[in-house]
N, CA, C and O atoms as a GROMACS GRO file, in nm:
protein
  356
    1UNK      N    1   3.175  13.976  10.486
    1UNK     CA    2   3.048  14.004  10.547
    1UNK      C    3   2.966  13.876  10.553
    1UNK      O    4   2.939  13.801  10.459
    2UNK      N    5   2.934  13.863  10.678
    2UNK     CA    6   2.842  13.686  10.702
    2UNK      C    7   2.703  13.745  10.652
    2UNK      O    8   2.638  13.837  10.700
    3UNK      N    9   2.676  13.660  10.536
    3UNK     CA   10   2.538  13.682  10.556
    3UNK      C   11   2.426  13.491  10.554
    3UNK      O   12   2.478  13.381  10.539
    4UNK      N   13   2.292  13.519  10.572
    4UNK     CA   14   2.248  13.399  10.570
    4UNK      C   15   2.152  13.372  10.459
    4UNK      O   16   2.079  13.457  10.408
    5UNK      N   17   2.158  13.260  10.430
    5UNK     CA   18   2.040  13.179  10.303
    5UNK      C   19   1.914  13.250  10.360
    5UNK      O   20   1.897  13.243  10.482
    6UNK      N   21   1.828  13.313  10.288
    6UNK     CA   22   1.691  13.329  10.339
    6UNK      C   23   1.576  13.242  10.270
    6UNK      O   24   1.579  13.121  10.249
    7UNK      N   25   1.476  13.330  10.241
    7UNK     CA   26   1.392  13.210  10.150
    7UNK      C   27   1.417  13.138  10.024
    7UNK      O   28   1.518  13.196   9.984
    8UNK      N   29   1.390  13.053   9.939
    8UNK     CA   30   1.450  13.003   9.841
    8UNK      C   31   1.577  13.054   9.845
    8UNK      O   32   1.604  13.153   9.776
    9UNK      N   33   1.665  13.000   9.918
    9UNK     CA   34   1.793  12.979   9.929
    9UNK      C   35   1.848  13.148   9.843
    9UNK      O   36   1.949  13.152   9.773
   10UNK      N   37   1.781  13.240   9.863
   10UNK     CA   38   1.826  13.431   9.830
   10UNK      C   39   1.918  13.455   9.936
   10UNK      O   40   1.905  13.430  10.056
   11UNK      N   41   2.030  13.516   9.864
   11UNK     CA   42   2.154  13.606   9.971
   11UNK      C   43   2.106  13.720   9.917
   11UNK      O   44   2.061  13.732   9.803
   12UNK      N   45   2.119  13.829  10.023
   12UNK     CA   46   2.088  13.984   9.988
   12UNK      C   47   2.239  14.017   9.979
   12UNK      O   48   2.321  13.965  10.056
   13UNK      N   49   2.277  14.114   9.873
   13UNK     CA   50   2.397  14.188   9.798
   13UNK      C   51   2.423  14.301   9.923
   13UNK      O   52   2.335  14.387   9.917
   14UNK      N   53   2.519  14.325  10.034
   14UNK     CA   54   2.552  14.445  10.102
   14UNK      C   55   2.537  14.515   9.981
   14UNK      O   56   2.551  14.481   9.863
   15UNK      N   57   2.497  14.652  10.052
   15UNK     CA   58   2.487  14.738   9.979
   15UNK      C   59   2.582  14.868   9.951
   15UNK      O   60   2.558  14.967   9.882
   16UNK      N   61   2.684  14.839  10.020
   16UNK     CA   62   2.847  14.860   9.999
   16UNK      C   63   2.908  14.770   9.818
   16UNK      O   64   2.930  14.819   9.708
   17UNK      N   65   2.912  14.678   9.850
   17UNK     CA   66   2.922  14.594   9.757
   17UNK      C   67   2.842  14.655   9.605
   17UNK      O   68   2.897  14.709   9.509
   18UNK      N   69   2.721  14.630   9.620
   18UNK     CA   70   2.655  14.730   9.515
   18UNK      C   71   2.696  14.832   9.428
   18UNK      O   72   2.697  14.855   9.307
   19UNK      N   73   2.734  14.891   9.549
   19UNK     CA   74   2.790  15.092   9.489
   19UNK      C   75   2.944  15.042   9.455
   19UNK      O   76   2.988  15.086   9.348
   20UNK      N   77   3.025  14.963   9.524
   20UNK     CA   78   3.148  14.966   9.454
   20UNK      C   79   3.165  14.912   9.321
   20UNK      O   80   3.247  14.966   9.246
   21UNK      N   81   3.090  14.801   9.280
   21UNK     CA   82   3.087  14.763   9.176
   21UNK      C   83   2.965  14.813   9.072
   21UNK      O   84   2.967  14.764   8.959
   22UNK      N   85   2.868  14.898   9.102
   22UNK     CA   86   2.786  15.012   9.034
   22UNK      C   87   2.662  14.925   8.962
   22UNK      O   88   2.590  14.964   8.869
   23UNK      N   89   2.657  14.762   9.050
   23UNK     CA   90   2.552  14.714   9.003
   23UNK      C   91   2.383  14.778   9.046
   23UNK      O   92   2.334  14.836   9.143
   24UNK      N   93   2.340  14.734   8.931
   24UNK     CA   94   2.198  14.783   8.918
   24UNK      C   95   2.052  14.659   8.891
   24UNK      O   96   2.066  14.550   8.834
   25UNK      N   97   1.905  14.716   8.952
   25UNK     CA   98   1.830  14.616   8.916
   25UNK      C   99   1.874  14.520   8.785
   25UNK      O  100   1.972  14.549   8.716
   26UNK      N  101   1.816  14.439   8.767
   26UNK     CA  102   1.827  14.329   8.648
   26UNK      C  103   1.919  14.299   8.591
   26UNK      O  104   1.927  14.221   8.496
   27UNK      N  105   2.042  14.391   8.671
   27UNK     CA  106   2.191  14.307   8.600
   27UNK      C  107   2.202  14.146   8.599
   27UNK      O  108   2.143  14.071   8.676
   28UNK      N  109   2.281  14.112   8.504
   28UNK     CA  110   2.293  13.955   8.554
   28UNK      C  111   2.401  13.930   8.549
   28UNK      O  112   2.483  13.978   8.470
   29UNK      N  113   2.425  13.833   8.653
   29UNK     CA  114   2.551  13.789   8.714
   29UNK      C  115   2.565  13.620   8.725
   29UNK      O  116   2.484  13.529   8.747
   30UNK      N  117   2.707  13.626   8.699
   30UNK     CA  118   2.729  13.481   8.633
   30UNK      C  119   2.782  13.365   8.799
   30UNK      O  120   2.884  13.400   8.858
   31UNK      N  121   2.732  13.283   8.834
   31UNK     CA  122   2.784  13.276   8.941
   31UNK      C  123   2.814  13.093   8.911
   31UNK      O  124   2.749  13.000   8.865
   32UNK      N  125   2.927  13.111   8.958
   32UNK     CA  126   3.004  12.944   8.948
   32UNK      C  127   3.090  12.924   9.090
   32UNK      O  128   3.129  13.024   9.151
   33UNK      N  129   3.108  12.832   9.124
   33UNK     CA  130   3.252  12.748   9.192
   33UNK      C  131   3.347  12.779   9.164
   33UNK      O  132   3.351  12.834   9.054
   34UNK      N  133   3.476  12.766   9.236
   34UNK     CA  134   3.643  12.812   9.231
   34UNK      C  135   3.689  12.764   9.371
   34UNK      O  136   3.670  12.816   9.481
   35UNK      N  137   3.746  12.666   9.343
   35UNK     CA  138   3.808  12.658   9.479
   35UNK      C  139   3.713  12.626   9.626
   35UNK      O  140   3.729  12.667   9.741
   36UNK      N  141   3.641  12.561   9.584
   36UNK     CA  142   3.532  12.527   9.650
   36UNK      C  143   3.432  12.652   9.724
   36UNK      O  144   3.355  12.643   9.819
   37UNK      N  145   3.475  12.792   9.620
   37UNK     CA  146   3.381  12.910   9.698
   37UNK      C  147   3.322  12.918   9.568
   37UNK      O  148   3.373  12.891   9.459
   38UNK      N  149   3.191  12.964   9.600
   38UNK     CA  150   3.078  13.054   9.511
   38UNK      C  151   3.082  13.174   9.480
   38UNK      O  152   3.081  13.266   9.562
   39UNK      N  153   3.089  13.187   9.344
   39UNK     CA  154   3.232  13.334   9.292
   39UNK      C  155   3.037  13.411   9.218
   39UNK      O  156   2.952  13.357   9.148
   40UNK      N  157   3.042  13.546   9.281
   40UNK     CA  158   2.916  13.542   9.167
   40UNK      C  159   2.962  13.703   9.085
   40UNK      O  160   2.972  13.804   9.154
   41UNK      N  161   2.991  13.708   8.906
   41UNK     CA  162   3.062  13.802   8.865
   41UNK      C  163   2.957  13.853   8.797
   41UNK      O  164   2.875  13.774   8.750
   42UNK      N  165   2.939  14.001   8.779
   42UNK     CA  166   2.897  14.070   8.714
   42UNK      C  167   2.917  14.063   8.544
   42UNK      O  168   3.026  14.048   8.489
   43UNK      N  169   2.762  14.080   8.463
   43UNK     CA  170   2.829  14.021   8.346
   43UNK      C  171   2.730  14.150   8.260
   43UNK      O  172   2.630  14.203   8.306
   44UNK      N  173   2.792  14.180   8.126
   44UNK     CA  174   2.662  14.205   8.058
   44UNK      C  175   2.680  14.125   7.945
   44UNK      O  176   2.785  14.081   7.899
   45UNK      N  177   2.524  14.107   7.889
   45UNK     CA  178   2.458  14.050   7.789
   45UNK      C  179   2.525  14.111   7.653
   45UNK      O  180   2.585  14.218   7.662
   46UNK      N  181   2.519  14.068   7.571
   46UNK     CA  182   2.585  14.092   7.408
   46UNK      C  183   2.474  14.003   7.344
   46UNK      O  184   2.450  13.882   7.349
   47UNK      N  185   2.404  14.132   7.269
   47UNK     CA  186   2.338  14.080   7.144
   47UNK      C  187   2.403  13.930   7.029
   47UNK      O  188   2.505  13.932   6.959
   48UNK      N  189   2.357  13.877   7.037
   48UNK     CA  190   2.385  13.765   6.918
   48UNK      C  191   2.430  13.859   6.768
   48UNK      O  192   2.523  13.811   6.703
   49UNK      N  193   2.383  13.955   6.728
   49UNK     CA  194   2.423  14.010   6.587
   49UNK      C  195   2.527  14.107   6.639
   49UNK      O  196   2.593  14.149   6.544
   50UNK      N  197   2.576  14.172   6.780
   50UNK     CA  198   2.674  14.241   6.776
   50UNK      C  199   2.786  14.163   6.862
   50UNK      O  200   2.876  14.235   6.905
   51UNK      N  201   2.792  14.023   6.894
   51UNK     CA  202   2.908  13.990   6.945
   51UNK      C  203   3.042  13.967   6.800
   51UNK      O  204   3.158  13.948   6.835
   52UNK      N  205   3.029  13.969   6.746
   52UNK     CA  206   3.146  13.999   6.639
   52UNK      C  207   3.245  14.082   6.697
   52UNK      O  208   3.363  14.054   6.713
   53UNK      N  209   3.182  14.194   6.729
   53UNK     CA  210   3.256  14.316   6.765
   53UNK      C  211   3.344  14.340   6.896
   53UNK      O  212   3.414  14.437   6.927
   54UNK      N  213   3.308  14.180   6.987
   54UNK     CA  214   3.367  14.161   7.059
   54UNK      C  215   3.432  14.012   7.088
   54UNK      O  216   3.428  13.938   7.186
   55UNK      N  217   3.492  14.002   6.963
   55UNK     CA  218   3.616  13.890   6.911
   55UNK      C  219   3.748  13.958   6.914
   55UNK      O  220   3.778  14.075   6.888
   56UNK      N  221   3.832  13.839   6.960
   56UNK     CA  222   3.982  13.907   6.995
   56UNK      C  223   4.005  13.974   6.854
   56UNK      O  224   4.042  14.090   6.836
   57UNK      N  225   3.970  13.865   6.739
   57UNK     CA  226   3.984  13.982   6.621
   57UNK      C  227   3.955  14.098   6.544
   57UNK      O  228   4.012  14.152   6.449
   58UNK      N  229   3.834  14.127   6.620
   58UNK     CA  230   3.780  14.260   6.596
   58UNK      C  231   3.849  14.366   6.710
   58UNK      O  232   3.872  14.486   6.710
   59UNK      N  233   3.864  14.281   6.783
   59UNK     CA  234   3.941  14.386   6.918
   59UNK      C  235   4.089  14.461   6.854
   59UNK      O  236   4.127  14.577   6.841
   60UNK      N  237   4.131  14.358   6.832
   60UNK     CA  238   4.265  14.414   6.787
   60UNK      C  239   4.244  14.458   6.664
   60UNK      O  240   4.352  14.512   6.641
   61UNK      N  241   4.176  14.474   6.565
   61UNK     CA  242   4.188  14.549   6.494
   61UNK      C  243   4.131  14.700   6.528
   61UNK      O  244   4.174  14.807   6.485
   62UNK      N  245   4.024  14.679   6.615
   62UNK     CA  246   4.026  14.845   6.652
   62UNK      C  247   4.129  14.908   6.712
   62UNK      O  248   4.147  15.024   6.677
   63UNK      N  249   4.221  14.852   6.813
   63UNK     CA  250   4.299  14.891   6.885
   63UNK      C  251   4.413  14.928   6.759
   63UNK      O  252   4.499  15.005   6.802
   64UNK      N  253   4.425  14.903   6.666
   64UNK     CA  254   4.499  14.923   6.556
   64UNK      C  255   4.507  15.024   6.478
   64UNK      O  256   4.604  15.086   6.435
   65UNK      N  257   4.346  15.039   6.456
   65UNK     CA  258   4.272  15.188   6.421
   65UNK      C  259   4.320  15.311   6.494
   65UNK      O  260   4.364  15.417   6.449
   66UNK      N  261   4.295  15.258   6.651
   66UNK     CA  262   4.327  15.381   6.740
   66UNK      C  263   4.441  15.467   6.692
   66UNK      O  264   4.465  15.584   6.663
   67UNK      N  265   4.514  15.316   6.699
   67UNK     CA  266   4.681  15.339   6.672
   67UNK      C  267   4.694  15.456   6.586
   67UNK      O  268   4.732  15.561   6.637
   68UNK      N  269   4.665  15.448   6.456
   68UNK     CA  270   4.666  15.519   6.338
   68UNK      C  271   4.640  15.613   6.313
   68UNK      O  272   4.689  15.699   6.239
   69UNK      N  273   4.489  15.601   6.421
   69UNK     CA  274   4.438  15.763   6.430
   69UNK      C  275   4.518  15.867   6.503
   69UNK      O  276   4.554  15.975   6.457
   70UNK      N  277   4.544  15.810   6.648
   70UNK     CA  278   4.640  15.891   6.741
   70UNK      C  279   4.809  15.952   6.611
   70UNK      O  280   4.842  16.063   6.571
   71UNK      N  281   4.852  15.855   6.595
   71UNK     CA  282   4.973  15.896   6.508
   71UNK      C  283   4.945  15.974   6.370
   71UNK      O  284   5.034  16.018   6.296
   72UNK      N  285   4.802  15.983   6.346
   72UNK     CA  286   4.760  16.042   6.198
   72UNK      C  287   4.806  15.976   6.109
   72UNK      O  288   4.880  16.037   6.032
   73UNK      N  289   4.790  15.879   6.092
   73UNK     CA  290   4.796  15.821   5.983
   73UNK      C  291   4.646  15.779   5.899
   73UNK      O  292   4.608  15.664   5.880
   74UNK      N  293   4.584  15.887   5.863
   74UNK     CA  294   4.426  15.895   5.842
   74UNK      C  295   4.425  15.964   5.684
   74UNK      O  296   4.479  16.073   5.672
   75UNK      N  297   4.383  15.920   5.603
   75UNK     CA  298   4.367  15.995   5.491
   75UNK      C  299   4.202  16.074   5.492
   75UNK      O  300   4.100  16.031   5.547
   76UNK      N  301   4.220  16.188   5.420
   76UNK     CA  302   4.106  16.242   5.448
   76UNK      C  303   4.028  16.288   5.310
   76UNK      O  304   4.103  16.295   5.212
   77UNK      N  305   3.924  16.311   5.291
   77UNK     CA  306   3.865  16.319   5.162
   77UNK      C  307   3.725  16.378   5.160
   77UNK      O  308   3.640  16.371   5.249
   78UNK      N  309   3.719  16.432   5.053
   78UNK     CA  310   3.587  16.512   5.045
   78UNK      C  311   3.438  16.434   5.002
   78UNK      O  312   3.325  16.482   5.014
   79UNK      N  313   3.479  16.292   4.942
   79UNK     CA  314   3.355  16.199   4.902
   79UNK      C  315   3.418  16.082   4.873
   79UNK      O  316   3.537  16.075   4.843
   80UNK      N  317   3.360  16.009   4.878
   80UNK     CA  318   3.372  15.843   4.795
   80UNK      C  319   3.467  15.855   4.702
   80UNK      O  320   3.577  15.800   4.693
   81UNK      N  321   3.391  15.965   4.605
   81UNK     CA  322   3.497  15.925   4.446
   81UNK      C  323   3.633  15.923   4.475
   81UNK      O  324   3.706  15.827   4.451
   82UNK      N  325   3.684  16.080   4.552
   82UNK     CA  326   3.775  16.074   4.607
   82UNK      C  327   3.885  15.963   4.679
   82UNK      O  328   4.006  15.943   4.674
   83UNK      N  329   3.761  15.901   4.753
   83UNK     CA  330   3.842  15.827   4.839
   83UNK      C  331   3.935  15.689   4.746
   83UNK      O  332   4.052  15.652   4.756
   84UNK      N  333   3.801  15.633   4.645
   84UNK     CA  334   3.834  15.538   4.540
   84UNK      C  335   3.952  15.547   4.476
   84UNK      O  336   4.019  15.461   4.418
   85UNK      N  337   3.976  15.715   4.502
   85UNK     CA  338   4.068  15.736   4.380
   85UNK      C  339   4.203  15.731   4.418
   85UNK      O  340   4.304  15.701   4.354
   86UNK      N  341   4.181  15.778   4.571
   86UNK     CA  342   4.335  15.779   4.655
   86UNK      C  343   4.334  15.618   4.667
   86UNK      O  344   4.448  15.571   4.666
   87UNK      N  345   4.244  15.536   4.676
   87UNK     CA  346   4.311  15.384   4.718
   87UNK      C  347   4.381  15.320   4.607
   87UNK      O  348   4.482  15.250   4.615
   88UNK      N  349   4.291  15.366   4.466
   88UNK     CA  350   4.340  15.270   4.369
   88UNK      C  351   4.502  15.299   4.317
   88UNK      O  352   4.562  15.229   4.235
   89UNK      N  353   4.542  15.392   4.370
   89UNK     CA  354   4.666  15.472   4.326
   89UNK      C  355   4.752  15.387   4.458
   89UNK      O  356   4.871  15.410   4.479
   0.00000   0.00000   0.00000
């Protein structure tokens, strides 16, 4: 879709484009070079105290969890004491 620079150099987003990718006001989008085109990607923000949770190593360990849960491999327990008591064994 051709579109043109308007004021301060603003492209308006078709609004096809929009709905397929389900962007919304104040999203922000990361826009760089590739190949000598202007790539502009949809991004979201991550808190500084919750990006941990999105480290390859936190990733894979949830995906690990899943694992365990789907196959039941879950011990189950009625309180803490309990639980203390099945680990230390």
């Amino acid at each position: 879709m051709l579109r043109k620079l308007g004021k301060n150099y603003q492209i308006a987003i078709p609004r096809e484009i929009i709905r397929e990718l389900g962007l919304n006001k104040e999203d922000h989008m990361d826009i760089y070079i590739s190949e000598n085109k202007v790539v502009l990607e949809p991004k979201i923000l991550i808190p500084k105290d919750q990006a941990y949770f999105y480290t390859g190593e936190w990733q894979a360990d949830e995906k690990e969890a899943e694992e365990d849960i789907q196959q039941g491999r879950v011990t189950k327990t009625k309180n803490l004491g309990e639980l203390f008591k099945k680990l230390d064994k």
